[in-house]
C-alpha positions as CSV (number, residue, x, y, z in Angstrom):
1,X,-1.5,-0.4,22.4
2,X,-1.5,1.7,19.1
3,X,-1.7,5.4,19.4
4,X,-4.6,6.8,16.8
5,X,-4.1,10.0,15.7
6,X,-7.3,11.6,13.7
7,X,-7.1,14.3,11.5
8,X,-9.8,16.0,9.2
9,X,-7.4,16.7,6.5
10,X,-8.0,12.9,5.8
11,X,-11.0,11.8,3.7
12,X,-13.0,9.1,5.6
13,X,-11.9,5.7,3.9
14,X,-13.9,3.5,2.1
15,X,-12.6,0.4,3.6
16,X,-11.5,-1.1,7.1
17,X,-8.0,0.5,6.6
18,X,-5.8,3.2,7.9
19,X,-3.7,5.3,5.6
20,X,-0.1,5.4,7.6
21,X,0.8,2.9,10.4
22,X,4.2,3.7,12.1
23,X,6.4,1.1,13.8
24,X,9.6,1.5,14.6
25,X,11.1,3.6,12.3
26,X,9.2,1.8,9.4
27,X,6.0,3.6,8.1
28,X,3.2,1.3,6.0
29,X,1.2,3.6,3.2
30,X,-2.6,2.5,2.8
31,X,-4.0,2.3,-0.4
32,X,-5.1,5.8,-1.4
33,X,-7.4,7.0,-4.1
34,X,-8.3,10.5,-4.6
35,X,-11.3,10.6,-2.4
36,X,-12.6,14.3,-1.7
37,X,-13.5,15.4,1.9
38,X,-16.7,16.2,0.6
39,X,-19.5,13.5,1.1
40,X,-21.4,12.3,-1.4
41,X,-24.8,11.6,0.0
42,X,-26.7,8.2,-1.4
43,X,-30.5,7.6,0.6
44,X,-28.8,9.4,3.4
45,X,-25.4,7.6,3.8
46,X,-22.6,9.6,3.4
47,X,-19.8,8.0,0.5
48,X,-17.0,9.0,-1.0
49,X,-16.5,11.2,-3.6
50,X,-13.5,11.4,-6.1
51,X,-11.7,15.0,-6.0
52,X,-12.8,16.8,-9.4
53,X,-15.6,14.2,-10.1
54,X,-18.1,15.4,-12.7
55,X,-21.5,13.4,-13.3
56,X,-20.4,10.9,-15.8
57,X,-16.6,12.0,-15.7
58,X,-13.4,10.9,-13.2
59,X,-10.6,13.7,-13.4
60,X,-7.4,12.1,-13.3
61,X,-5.0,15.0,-12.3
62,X,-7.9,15.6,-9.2
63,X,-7.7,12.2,-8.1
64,X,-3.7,11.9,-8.3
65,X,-3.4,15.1,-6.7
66,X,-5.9,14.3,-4.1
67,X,-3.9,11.1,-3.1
68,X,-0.6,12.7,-3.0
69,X,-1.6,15.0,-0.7
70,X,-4.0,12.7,1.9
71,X,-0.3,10.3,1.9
72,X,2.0,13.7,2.6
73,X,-0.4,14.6,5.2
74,X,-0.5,11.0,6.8
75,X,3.2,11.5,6.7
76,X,3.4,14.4,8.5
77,X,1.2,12.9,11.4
78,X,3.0,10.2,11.7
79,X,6.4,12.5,12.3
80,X,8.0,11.4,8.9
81,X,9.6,13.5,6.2
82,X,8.3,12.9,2.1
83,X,11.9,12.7,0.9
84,X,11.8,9.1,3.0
85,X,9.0,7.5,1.4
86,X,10.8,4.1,-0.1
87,X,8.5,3.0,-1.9
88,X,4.9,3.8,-3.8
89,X,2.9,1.4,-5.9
90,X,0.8,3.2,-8.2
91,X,-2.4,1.5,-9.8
92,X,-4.4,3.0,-12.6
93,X,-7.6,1.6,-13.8
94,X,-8.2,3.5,-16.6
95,X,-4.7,3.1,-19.3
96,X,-6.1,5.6,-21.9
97,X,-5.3,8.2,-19.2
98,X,-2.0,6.9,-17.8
99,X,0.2,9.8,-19.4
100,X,-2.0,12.2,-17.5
101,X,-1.2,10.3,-14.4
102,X,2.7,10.1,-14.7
103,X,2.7,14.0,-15.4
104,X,0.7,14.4,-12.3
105,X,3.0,11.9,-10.4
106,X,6.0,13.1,-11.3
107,X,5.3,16.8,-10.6
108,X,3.1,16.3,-7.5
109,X,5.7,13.8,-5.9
110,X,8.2,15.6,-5.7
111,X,10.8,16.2,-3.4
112,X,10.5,12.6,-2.9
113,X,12.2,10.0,-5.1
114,X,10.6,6.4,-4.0
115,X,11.0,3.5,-6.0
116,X,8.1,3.1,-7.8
117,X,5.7,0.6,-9.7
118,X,2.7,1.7,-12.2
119,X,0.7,-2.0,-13.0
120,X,-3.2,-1.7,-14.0
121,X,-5.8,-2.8,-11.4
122,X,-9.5,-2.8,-11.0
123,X,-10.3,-0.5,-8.2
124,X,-13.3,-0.6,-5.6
125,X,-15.8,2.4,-6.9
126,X,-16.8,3.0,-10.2
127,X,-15.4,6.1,-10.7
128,X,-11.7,5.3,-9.0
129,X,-9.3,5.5,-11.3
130,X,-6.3,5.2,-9.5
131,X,-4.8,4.7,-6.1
132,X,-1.4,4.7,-4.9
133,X,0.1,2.7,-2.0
134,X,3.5,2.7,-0.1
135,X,6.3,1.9,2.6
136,X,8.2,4.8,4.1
137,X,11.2,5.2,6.7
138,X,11.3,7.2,9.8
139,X,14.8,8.0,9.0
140,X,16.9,9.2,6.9
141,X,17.3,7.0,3.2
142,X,19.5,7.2,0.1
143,X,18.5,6.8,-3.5
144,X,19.8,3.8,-5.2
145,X,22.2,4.1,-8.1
146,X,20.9,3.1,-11.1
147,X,22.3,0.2,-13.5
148,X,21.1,2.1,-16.6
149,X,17.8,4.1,-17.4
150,X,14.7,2.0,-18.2
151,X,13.6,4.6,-21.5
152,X,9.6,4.2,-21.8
153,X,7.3,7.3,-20.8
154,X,5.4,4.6,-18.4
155,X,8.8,3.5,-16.9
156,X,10.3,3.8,-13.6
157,X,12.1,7.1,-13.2
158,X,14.0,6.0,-10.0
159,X,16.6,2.9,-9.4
160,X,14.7,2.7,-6.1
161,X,15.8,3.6,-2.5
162,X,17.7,2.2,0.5
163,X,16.9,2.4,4.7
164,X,20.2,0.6,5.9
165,X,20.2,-2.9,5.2
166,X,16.6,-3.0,3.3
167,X,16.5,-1.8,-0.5
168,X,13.1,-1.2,-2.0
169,X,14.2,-1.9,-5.9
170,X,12.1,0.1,-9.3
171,X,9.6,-2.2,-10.8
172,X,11.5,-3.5,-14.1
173,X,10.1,-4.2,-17.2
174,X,11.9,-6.3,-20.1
175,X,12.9,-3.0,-22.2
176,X,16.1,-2.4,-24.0
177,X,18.7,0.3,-24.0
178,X,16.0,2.1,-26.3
179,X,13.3,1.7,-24.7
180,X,11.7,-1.6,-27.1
181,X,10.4,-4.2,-25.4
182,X,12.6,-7.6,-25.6
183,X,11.6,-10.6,-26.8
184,X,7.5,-9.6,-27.4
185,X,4.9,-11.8,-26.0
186,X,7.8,-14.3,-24.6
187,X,7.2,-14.3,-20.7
188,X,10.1,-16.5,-20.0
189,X,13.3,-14.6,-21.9
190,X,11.5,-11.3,-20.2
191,X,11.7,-12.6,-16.7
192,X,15.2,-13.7,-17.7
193,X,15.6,-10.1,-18.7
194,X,14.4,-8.4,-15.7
195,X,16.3,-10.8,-13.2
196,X,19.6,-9.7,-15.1
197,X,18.4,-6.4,-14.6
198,X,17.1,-6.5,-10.9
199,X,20.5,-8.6,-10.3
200,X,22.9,-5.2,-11.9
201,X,21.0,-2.8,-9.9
202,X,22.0,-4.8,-6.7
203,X,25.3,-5.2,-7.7
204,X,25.9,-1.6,-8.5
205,X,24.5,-0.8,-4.7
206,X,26.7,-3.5,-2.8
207,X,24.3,-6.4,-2.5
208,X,23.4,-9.8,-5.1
209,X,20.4,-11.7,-5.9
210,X,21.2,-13.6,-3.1
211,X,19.6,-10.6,-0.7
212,X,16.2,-10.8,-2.5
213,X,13.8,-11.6,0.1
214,X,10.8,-10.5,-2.0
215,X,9.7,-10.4,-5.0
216,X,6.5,-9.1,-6.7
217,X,5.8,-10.4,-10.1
218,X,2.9,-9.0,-12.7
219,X,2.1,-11.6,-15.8
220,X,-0.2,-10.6,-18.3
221,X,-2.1,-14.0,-19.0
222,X,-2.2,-16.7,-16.7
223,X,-0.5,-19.1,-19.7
224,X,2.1,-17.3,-18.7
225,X,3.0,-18.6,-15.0
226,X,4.6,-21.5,-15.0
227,X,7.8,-20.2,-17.5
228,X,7.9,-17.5,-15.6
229,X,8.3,-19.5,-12.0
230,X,10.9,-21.9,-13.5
231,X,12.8,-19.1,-14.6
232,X,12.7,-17.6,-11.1
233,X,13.4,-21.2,-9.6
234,X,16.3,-21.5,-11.7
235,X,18.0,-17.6,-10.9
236,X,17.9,-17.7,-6.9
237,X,19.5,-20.3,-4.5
238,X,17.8,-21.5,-1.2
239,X,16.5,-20.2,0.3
240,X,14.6,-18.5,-2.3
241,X,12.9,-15.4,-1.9
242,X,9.2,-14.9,-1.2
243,X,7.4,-14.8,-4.6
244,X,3.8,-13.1,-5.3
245,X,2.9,-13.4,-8.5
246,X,-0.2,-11.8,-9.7
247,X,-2.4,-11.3,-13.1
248,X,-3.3,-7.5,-13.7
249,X,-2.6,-5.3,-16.9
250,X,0.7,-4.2,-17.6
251,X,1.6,-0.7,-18.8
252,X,3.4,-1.5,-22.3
253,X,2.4,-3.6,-25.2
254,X,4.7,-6.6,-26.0
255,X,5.3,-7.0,-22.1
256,X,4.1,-9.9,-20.7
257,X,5.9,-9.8,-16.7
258,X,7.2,-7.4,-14.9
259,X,9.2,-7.6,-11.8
260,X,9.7,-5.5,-8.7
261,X,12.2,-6.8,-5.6
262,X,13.3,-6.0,-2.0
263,X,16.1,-7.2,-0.8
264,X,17.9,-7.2,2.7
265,X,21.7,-7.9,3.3
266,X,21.1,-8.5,6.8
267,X,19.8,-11.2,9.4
268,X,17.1,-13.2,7.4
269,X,14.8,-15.7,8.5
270,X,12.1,-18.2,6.4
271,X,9.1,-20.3,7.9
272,X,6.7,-21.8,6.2
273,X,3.4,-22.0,7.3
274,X,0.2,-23.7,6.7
275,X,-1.2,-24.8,3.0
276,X,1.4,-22.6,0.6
277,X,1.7,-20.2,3.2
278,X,5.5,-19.0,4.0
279,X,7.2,-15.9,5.4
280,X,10.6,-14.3,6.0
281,X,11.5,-12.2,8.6
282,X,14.2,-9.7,7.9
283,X,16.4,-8.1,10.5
284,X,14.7,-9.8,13.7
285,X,11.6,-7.1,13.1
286,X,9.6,-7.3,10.2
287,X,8.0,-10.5,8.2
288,X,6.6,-10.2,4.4
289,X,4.6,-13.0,4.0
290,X,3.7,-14.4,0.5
291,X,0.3,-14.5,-0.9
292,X,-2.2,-16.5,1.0
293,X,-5.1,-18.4,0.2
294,X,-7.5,-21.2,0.8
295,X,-5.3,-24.1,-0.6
296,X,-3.8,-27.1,0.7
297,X,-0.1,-28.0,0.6
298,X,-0.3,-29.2,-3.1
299,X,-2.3,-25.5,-4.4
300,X,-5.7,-26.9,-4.5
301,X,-8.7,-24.8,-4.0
302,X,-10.6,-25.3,-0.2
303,X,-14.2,-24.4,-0.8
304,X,-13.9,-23.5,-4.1
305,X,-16.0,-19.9,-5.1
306,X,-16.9,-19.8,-1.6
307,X,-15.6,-16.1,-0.6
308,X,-17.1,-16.2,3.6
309,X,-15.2,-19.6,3.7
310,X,-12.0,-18.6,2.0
311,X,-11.3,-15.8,3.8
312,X,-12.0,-17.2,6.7
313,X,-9.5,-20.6,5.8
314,X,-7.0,-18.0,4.5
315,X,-7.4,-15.8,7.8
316,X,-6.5,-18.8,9.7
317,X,-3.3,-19.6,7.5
318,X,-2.6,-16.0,8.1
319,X,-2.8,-16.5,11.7
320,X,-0.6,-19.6,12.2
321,X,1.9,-18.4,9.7
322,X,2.9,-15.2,12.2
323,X,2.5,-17.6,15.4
324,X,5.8,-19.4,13.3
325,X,7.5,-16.0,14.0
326,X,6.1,-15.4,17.8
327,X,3.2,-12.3,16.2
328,X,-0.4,-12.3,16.0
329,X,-2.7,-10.8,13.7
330,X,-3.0,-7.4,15.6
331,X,0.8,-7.2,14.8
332,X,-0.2,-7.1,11.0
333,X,1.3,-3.7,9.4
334,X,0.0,-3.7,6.1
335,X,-2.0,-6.1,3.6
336,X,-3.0,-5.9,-0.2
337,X,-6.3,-8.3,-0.6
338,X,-7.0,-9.5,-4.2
339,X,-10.1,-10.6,-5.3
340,X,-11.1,-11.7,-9.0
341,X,-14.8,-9.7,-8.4
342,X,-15.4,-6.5,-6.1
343,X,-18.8,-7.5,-5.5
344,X,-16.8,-10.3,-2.7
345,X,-15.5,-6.8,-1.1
346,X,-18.4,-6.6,1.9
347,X,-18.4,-10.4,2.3
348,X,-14.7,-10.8,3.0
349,X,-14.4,-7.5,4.9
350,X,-16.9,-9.1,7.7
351,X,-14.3,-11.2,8.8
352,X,-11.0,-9.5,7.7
353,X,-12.3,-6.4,9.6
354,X,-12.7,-8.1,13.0
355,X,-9.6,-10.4,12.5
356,X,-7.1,-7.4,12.3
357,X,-9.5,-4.7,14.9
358,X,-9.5,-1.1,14.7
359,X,-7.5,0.9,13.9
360,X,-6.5,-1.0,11.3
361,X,-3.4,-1.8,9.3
362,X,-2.6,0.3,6.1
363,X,-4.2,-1.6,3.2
364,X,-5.1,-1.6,-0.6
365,X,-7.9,-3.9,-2.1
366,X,-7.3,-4.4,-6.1
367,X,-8.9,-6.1,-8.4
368,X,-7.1,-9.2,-10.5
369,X,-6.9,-12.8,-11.3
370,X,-5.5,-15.2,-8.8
371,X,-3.6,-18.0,-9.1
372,X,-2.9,-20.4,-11.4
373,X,-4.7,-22.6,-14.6
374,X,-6.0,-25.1,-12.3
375,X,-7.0,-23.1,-9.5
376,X,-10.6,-22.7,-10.3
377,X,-12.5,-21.2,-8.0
378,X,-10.5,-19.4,-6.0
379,X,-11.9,-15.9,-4.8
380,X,-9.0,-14.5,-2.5
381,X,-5.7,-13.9,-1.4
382,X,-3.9,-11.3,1.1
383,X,-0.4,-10.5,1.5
384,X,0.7,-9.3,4.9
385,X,3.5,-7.4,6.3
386,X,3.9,-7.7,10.1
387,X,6.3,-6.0,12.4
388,X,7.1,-7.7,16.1
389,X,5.2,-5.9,18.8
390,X,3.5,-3.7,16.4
391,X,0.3,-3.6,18.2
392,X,2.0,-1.9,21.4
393,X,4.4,0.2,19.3
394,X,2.1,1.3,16.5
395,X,0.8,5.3,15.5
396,X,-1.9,5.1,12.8
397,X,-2.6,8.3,11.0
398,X,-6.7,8.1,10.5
399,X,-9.9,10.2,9.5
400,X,-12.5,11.4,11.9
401,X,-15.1,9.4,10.1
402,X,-14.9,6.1,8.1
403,X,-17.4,5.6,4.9
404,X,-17.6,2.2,4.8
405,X,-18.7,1.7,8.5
406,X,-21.1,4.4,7.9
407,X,-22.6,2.4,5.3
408,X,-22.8,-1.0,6.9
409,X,-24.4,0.7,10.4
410,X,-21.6,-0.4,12.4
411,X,-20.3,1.9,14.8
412,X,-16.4,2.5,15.4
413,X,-14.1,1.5,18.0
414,X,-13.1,4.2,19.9
């Protein structure tokens, strides 16, 4: 059974999630904004409050602080060191203050040197302007070399790091050796781009494309997909990697995808599972799984704009997908839902919530567009990460309190 462990250096989430979840000697980073441990108090409901929140006025430097702190404390529950974090997705909702965020990240994170990703989301309150989620090792991990330097202020600082036979890789954008963008406002020479580059960072570290087992991919317009996936098809062999492609903002005019990869140059293993599901399992341990959703084996929509019965149809695809590697849902480690509208975040969170149980895997909720130009109508996906025996193995870092079943009346497993 998972061991909880509550602390009330942690702000009370807004969501069904817990903010670190250790199996193993791997560590799964909820999504966390820069919610203050002070309530704030709607008709008598306690809510969270951004730190540094003024009426009318987020605080950027407040919130990123805030964050950084609430995961280094989560961290430290959980018996892990900073310096081992692997890897930290950063989400801004707000680009006209993203140079106040980097300056924030970069002197607040330190002494840890995670590979890192900075893509624009829409986040759940209004004024939540960023959020940072992340993977983390219980041991000891080694910064990647770099190929070259990516030069763009918004720009990964870090090759990315390494835990033994898994490498967490730097988003990569399609920049030149002087920082310009190549090829503006062509998706498919810029995913050509970024592959070359993903491919030299693994090289220069000991492994090839060929170890890819996942890979995240941002496009800025939907138009854009399909050059993007035949490029992809065309630059990895079978089996290829795990692919989630998603539509948010992206950090730099001109740029139309950008690419972050994990790889493993161990024992791999790929199921599929039901409708487009599929998974790989890497090292006997852990699965990444690739987005799922309410669609049939050919991609089209089940219950099309129908959020209760999409998440409950994706659920289930969930659920069969991890019975292809011998887990169950209470095995799940971490998530990241996407939904095209936040106002679907209470309908979809009546099932998820009960589907996974308390305490909770680490999770982020963003806000983007979903699949592809004739997938109308779809309202939700979820990625999972799942680690074998997880729900016997598992320490979750919580708060003492939880906002968001506060506000629905519900009270908490204990």
């Amino acid at each position: 059974m998972t061991q909880v462990i509550k602390d009330d250096r942690l702000p009370p989430p807004s969501g069904p999630y817990c903010y670190a979840l250790k199996v193993d000697d791997y560590i799964f980073l909820g999504g966390t904004p820069g919610i203050a441990n002070t309530p704030l108090v709607i008709d008598g409901v306690e809510g969270g409050r951004m730190a540094g929140e003024t009426p009318g006025r987020a605080d950027m430097r407040a919130q990123t602080v805030q964050a950084l702190d609430s995961l280094k404390v989560a961290m430290e529950i959980v018996g892990a060191k900073w310096e081992d974090v692997l890897r930290l997705n950063n989400f801004v909702d707000d680009w006209r203050e993203t140079s106040l965020f980097v300056k924030t990240y970069q002197e607040e994170c330190s002494p840890g040197a995670p590979a890192e990703t900075l893509v624009g989301y829409g986040l759940y309150m209004p004024s939540m302007i960023m959020e940072i989620e992340g993977f983390a090792s219980a041991v000891p991990t080694q910064a990647l070399a770099p190929a070259r330097t990516q030069r763009h202020e918004f720009a990964p600082t870090n090759a990315g790091r390494r835990m033994g036979d898994l490498l967490c890789l730097s988003s990569v954008l399609p920049l030149d050796d002087a920082g310009q963008c190549i090829a503006p406002g062509n998706a498919g020479r810029q995913t050509e781009a970024c592959i070359k580059e993903i491919g030299d960072v693994l090289s220069k570290n000991g492994s090839t494309l060929g170890d890819v087992v996942r890979l995240r991919v941002f496009v800025r317009d939907v138009r854009d997909i399909e050059a993007t996936e035949a490029v992809i098809a065309a630059a990895f062999s079978d089996p290829k990697p795990i692919v989630a492609i998603c539509i948010p903002t992206l950090p730099i005019n001109g740029i139309s995808v950008m690419i972050e990869a994990t790889a493993y140059t161990g024992e791999k293993e790929y199921k599929e599972g039901p409708g487009t599901s599929r998974g790989v399992l890497v090292g006997g341990s852990m699965m990444y799984s690739n987005p799922v959703q309410s669609v049939d084996e050919k991609g089209n929509v089940i219950s099309p704009w129908n959020i209760a019965a999409q998440t409950q149809n994706t659920l289930a695809n969930v659920k069969e997908l991890l019975a292809q590697f011998g887990m169950t849902p209470v095995d799940i480690t971490q998530s990241q839902v996407t939904v095209p509208e936040f106002r679907n975040y209470d309908a979809y969170n009546e099932y998820y919530r009960d589907f996974v149980t308390y305490p909770f895997p680490a999770r982020n909720t963003v806000e983007a567009k979903i699949g592809n130009l004739s997938q109308f109508g779809l309202e939700y996906q979820i990625e999972v990460t799942a680690c074998v025996n997880a729900s016997k193995s598992g320490i979750a870092a919580t708060a003492t309190d939880n906002y968001y079943f506060k506000r629905m009346g519900i009270e908490l497993d204990k």
